[in-house]
N, CA, C and O of each residue as an XYZ file, in Angstrom:
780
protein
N      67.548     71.433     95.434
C      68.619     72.330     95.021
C      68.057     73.418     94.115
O      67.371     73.091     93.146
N      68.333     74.785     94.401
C      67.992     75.972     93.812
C      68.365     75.884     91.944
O      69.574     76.033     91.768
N      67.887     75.760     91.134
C      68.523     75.201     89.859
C      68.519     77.062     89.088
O      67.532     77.730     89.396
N      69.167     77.480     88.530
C      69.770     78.660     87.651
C      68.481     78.759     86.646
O      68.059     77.686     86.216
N      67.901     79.822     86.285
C      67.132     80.301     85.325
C      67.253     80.193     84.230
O      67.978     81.121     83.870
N      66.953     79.544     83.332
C      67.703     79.372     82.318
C      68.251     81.047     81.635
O      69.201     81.188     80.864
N      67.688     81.760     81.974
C      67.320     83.176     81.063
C      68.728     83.994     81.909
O      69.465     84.726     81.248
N      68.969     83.771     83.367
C      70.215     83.863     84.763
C      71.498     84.037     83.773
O      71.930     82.940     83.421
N      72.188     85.109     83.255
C      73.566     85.012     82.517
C      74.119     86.681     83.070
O      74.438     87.631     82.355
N      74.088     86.603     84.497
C      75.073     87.407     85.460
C      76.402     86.900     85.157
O      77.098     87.255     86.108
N      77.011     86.350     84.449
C      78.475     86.050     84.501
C      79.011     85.214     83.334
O      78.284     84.349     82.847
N      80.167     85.413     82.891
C      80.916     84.784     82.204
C      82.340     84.158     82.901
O      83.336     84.713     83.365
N      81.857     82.406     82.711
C      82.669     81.602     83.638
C      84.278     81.877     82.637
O      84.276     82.139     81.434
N      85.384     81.749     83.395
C      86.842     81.713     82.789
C      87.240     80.416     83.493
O      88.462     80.362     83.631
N      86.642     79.435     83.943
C      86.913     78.460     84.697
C      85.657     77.471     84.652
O      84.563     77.999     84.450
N      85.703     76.311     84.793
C      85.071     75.472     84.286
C      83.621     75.904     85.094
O      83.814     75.715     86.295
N      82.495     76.322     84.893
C      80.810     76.604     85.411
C      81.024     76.218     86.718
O      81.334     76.881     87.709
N      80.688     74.378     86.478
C      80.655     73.892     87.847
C      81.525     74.292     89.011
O      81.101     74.435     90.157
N      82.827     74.467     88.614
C      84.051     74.230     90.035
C      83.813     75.669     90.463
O      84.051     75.934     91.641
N      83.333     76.725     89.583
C      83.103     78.139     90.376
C      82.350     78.101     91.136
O      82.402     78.720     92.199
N      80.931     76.923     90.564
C      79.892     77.115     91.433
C      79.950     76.366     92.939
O      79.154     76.512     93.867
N      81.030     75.601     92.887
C      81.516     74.867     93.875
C      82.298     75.806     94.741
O      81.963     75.894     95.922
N      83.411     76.595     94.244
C      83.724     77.710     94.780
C      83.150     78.383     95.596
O      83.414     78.622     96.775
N      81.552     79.003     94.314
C      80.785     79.907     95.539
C      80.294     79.358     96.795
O      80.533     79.856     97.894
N      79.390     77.999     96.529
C      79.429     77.434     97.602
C      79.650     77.251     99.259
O      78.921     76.949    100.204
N      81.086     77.609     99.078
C      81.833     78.068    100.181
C      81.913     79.282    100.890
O      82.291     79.354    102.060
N      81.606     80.117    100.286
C      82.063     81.631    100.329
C      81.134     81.842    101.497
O      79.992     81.392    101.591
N      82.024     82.874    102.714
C      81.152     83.128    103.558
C      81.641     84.770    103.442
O      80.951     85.702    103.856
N      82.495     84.866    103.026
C      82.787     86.679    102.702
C      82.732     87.235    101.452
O      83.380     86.528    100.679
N      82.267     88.149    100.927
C      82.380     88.870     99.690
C      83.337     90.428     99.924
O      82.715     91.325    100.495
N      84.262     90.621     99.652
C      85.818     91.487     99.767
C      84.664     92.601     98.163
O      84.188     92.291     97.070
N      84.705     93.386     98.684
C      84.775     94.330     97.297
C      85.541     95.781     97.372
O      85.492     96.469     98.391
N      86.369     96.241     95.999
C      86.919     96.818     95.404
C      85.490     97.609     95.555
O      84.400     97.051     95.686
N      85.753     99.249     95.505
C      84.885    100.542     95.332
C      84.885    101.200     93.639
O      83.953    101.192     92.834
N      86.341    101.768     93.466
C      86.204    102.343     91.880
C      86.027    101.379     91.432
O      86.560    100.450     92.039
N      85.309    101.049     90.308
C      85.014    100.087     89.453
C      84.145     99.670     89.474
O      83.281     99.681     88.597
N      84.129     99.094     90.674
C      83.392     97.789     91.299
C      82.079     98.323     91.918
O      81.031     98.142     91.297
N      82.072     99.070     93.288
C      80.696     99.551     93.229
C      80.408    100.956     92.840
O      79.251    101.377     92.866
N      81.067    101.444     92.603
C      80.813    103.072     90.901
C      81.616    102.525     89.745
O      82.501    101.672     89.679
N      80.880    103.471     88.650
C      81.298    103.148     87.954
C      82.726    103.828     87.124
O      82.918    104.063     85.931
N      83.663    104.028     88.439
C      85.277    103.937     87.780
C      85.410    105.513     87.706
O      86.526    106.014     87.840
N      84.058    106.473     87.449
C      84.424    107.595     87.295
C      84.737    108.558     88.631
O      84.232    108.350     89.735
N      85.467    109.418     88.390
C      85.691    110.146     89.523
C      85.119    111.566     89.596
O      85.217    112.055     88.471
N      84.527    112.483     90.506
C      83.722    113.140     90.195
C      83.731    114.319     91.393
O      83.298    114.018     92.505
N      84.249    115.703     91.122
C      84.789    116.757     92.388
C      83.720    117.636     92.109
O      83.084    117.712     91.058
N      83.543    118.466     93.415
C      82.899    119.170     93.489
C      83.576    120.794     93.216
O      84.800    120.663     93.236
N      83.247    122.059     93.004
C      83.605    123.055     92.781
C      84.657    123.446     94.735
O      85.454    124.328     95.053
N      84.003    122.157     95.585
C      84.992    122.398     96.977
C      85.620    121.138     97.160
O      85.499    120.338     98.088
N      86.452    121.077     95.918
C      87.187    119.463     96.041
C      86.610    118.353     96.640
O      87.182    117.298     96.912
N      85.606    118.604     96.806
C      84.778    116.818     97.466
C      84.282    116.096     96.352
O      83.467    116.355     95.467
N      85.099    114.974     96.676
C      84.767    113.604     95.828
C      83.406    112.975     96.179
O      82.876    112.667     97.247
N      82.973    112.885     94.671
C      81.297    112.555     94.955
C      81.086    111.150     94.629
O      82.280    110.942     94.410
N      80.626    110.181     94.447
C      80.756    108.824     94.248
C      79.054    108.558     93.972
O      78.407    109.215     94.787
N      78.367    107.935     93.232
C      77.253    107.473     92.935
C      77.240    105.912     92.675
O      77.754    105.278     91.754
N      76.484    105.471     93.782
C      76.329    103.948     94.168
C      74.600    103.401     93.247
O      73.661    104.167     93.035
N      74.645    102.243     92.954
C      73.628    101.631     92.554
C      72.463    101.147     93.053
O      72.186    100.112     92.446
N      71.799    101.363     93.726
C      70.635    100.359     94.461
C      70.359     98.933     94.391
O      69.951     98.252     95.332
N      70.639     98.481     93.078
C      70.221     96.824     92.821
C      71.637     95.979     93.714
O      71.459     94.910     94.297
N      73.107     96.748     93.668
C      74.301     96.738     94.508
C      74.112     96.188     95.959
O      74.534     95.116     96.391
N      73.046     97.597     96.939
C      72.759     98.053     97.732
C      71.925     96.697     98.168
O      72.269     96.014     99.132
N      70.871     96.417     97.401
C      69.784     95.182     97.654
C      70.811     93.634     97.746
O      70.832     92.700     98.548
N      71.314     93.841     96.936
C      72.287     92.735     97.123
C      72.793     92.094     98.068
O      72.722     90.919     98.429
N      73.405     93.148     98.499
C      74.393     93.234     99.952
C      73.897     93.160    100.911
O      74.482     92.924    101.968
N      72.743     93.334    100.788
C      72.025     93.409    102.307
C      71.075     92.385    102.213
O      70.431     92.314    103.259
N      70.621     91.296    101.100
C      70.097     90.031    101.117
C      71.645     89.039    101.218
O      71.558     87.829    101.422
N      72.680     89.556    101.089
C      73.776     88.509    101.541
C      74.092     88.293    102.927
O      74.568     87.314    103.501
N      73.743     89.369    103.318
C      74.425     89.818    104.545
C      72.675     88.850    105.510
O      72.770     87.951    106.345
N      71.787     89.260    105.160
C      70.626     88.472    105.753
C      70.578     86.998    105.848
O      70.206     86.223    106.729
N      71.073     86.854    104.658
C      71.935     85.329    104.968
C      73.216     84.482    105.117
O      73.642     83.408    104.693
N      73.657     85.559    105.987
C      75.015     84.865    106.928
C      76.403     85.322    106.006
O      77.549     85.136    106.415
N      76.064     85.962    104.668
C      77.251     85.964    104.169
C      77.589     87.663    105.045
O      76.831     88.537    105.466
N      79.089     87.515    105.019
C      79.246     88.729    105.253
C      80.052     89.591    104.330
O      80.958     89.116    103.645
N      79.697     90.949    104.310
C      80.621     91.440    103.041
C      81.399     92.652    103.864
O      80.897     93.263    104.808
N      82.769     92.886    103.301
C      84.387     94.237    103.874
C      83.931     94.719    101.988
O      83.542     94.231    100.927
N      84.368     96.081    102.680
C      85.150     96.604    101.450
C      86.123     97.187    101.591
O      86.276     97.886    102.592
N      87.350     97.049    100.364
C      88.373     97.673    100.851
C      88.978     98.546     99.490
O      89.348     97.876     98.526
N      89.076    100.086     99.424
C      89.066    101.426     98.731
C      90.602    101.367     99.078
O      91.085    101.197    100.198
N      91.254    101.537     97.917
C      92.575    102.964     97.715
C      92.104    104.010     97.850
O      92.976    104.826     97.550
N      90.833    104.712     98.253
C      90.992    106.352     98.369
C      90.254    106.261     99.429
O      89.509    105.345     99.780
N      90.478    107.191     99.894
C      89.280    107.599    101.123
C      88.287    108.248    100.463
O      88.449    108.816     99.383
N      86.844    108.166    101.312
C      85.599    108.956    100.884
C      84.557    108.848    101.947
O      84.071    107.788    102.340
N      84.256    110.054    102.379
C      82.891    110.637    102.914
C      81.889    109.735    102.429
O      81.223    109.090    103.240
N      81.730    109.632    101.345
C      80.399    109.066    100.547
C      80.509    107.452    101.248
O      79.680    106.914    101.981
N      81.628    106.979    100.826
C      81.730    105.601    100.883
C      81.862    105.485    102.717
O      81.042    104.801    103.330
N      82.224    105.727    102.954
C      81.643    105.657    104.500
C      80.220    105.706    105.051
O      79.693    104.927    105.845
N      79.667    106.879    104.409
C      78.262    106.883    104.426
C      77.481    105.334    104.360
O      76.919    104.554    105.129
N      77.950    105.477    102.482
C      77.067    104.016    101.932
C      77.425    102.771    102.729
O      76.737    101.767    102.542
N      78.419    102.731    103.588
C      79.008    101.337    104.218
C      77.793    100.954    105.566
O      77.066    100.032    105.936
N      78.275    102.712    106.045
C      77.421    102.480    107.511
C      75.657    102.493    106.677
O      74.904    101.680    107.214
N      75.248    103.004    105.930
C      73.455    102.344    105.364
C      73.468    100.924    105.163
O      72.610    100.089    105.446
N      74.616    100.795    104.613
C      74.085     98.755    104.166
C      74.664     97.899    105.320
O      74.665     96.668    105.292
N      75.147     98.630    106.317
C      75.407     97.711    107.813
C      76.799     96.979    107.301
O      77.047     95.819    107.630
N      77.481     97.579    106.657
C      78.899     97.131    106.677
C      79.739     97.755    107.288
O      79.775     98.971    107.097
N      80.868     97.027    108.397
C      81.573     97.522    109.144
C      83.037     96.825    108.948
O      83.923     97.389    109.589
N      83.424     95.755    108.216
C      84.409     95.372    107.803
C      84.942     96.503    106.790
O      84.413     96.079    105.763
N      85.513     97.456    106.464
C      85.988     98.177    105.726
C      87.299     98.603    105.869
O      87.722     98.733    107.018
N      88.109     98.874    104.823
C      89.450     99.637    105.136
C      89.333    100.933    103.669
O      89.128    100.790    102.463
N      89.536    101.921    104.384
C      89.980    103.197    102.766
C      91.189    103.501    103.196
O      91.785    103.317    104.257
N      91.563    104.221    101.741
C      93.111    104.698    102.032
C      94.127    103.818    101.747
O      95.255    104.213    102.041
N      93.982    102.306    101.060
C      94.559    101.471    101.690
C      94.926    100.716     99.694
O      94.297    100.052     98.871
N      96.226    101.342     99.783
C      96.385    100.265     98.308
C      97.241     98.634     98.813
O      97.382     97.599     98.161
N      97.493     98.832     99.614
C      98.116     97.225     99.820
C      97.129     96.555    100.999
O      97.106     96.364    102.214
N      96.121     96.276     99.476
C      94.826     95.762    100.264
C      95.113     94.365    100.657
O      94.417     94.000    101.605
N      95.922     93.496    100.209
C      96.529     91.929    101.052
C      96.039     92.551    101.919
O      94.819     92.519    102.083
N      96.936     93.357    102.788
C      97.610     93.839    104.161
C      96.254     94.028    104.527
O      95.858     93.324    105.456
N      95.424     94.845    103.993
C      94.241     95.439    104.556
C      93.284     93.761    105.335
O      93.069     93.172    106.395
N      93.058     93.715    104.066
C      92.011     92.298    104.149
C      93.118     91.279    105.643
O      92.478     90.972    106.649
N      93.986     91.057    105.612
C      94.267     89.746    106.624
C      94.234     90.984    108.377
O      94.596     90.469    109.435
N      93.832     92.303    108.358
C      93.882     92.857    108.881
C      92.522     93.100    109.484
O      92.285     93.248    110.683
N      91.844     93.115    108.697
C      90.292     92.731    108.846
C      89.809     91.698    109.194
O      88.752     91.601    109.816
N      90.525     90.779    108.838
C      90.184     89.568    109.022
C      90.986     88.547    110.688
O      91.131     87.332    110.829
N      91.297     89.578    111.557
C      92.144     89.336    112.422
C      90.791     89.010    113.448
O      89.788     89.703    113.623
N      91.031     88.152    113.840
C      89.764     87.257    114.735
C      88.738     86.891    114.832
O      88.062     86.441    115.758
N      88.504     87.199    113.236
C      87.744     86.078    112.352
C      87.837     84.662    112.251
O      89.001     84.335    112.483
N      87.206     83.803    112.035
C      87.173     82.507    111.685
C      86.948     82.116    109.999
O      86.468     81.046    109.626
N      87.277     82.914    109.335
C      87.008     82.782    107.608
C      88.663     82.292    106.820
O      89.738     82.879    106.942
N      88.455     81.444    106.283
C      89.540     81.288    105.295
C      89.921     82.165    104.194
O      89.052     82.966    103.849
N      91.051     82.189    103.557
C      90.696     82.593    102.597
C      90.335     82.122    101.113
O      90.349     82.686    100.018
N      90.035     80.955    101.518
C      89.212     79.957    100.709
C      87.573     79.864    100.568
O      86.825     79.220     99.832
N      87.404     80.686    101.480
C      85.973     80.942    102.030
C      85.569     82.703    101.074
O      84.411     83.108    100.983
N      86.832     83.514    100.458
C      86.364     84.674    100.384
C      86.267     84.232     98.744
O      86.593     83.278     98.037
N      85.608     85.548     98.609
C      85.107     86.251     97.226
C      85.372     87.443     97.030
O      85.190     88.169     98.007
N      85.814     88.014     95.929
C      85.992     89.230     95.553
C      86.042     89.660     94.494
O      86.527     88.934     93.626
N      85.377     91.548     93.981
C      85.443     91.196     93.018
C      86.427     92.529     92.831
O      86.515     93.484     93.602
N      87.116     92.318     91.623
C      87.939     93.815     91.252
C      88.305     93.948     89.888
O      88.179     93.070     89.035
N      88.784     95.140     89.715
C      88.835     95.931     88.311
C      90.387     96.225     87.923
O      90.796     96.368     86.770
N      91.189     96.290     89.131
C      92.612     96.825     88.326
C      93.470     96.361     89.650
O      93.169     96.183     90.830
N      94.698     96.249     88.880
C      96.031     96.343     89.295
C      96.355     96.414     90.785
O      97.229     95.598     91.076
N      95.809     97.321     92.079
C      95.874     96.968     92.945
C      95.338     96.263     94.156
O      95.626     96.200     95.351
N      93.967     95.498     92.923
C      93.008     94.099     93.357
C      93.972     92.733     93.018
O      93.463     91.689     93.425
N      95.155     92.599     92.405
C      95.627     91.499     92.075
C      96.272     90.329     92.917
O      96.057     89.123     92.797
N      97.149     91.005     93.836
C      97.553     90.051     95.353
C      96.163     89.008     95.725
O      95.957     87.799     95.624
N      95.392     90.146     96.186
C      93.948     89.892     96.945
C      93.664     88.735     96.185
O      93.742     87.633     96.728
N      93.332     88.850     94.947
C      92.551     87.684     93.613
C      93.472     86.682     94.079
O      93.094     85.669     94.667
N      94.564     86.924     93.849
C      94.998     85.243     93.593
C      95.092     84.256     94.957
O      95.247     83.039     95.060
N      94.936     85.284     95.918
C      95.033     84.435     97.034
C      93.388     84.059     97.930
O      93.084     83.547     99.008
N      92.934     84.423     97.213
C      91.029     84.062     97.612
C      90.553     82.925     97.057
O      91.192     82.298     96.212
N      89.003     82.454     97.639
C      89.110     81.346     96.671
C      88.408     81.422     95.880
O      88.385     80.394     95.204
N      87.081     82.920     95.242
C      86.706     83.067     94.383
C      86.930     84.646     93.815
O      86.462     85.654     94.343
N      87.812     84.591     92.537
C      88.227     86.271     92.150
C      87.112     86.050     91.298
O      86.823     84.928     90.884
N      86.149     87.606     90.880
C      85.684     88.121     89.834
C      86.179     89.338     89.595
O      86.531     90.223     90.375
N      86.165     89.282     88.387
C      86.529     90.595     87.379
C      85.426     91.197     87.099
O      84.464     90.480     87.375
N      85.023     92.603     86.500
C      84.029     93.676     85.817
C      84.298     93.193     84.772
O      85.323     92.529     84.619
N      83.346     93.442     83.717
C      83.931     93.408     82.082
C      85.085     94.253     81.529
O      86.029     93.777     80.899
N      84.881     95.876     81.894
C      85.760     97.034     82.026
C      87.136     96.563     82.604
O      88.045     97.156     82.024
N      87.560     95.746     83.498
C      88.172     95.765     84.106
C      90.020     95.216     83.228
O      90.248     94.714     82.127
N      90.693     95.513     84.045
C      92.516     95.654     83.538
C      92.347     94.138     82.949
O      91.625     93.326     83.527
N      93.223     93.747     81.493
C      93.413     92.187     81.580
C      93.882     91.541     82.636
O      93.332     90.518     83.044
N      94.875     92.021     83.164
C      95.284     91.012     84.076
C      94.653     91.026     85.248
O      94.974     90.314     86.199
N      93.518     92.014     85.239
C      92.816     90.904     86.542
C      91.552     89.808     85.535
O      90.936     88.881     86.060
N      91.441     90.121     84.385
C      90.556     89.167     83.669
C      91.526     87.256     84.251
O      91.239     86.144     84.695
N      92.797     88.141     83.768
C      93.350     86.678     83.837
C      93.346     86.018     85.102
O      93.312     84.787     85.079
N      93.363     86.385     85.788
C      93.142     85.663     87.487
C      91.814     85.781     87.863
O      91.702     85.420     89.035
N      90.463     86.228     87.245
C      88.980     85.991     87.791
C      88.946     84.651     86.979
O      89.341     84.210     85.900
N      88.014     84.104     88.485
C      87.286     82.669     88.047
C      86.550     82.915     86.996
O      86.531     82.038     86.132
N      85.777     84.118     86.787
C      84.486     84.649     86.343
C      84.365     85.840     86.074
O      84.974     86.579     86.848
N      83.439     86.658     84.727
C      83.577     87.612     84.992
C      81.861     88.222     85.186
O      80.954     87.528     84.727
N      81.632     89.158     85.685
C      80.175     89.516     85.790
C      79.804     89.952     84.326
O      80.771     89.977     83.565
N      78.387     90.358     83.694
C      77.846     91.035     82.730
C      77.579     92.660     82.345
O      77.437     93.357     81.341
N      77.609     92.805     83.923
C      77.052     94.174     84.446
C      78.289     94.358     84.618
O      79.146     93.597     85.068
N      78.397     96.123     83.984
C      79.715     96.777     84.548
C      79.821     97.314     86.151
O      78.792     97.431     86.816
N      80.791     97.544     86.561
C      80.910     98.362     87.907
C      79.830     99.633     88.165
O      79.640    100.442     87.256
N      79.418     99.709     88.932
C      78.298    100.784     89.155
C      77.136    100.817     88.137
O      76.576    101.747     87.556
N      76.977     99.539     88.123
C      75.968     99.224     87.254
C      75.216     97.795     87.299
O      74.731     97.164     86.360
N      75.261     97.517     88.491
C      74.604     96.145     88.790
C      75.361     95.018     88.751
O      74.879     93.889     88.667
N      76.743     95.312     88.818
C      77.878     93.772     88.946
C      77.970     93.212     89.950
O      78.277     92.023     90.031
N      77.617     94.281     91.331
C      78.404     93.595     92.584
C      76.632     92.617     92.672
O      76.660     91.527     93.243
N      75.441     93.050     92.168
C      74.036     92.264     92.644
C      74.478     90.672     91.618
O      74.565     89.471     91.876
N      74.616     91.322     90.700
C      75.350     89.763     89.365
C      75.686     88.562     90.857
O      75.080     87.656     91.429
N      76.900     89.202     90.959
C      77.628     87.917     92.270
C      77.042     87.976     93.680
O      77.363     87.168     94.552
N      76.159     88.979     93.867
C      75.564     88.657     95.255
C      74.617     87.389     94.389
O      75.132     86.282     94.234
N      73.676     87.583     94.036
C      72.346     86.792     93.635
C      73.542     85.036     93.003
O      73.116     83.971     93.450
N      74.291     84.986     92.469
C      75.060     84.121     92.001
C      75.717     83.515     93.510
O      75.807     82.288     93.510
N      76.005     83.934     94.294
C      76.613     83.365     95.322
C      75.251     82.888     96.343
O      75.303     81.748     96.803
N      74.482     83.445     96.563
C      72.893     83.136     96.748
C      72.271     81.667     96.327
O      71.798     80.849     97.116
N      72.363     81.553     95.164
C      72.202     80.748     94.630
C      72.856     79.386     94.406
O      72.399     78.245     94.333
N      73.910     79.829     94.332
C      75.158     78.478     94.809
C      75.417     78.009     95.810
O      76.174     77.057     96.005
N      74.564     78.881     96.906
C      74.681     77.582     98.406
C      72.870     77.956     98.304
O      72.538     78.731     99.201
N      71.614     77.498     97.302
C      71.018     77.180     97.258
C      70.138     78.511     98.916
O      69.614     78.102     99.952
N      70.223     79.152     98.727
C      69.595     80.992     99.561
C      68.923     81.641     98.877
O      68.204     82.495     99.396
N      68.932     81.490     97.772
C      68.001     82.555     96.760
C      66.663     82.813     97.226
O      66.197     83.895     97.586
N      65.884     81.250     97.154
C      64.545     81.469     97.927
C      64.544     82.633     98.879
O      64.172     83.801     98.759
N      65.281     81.681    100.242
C      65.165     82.390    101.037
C      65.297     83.698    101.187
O      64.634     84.353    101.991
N      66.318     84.247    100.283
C      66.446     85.716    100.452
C      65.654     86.399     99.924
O      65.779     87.563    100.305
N      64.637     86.222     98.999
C      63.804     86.923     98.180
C      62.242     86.273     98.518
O      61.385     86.333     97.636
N      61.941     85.672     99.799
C      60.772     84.930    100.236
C      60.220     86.237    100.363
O      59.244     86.598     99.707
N      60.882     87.040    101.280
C      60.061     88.144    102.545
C      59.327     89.221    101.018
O      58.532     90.121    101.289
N      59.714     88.964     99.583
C      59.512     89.903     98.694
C      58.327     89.396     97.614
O      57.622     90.047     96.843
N      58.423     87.713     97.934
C      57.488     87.139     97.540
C      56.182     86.515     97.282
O      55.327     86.587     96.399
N      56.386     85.724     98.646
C      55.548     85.297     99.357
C      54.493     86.325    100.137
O      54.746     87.222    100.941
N      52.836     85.725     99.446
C      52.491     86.428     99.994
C      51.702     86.675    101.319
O      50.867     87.577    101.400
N      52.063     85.660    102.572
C      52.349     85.413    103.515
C      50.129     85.791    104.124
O      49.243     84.990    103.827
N      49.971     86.578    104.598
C      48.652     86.620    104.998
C      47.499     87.532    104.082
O      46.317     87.814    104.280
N      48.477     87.840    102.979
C      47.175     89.060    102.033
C      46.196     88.414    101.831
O      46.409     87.259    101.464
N      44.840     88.825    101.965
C      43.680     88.508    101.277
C      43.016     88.949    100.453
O      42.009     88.345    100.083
């Protein structure tokens, strides 16, 4: 079993350590919220009204060592964006909905001939129209930044703010809780035939 670093403090549990980590366990989807969650909350126009959005890389690495190991990750945006379409189709995500504040609706919409519970998902969010979603998943995380009342319904909250290395916090944490970490970070490690 993959055992936690001791030095590893991506998160602050609101629920007893173990039963989250039992939680993650399960998780075969990671659901993420955009403002907040993967930028950081600010909004940002151009002199030709285009909304600009600046994504994280350690985020980016994340998602795409989850996704290498079977997890799969949707995101689902209240706004539409150029950018975020972009960044979806680079990290090979195609579960997505924008535009979309009654993200319930979105997510069981996405999730239409799928085989995932929603005991199986994860998500993480920052405000008010992440709250449906949280309570009905089987692992919510909160940002630190993020509204109290989604504090009050995350299992957990990350260390790292939104657009700032939170969504890698719970990739590498969910990694690790079905014991993948190795594996996902072998091809970076291991040094396979160098001499």
């Amino acid at each position: 079993m993959t055992q936690f670093p001791e030095t590893f403090e991506p998160l602050r549990f609101y629920q007893q350590a173990d039963s989250v980590k039992q939680s993650a366990a399960k998780v075969r989807l990671l659901v993420l919220d955009v403002d907040g969650v993967l930028t950081d909350g600010q909004l940002y126009f151009s002199e030709h009204g285009e909304s600009l959005k600046a994504f994280n890389t350690l985020d980016g690495q994340g998602i795409k060592s989850l996704q290498k190991q079977g997890i799969q990750v949707c995101i689902i945006s209240g706004r539409q964006s150029a950018a975020l379409t972009l960044r979806a189709q680079a990290l090979g995500i195609y579960l997505i909905a924008q535009g979309r504040e009654d993200k319930m609706t979105a997510l069981l919409e996405l999730l239409a001939g799928q085989s995932i519970e929603l005991s199986e998902i994860a998500y993480i969010g920052d405000d008010l129209p992440d709250l449906l979603v949280m309570r009905h998943i089987g692992l919510p995380f909160a940002v630190p930044d993020a509204h109290f009342e989604v504090h009050r319904i995350a299992h957990a909250c990350t260390t790292r703010r939104g657009g700032h290395g939170a969504v890698r916090d719970v990739c590498d944490f969910l990694l690790i809780s079905q014991q993948r970490y190795q594996a996902a970070i072998s091809c970076y490690t291991d040094s396979g035939s160098i001499t």
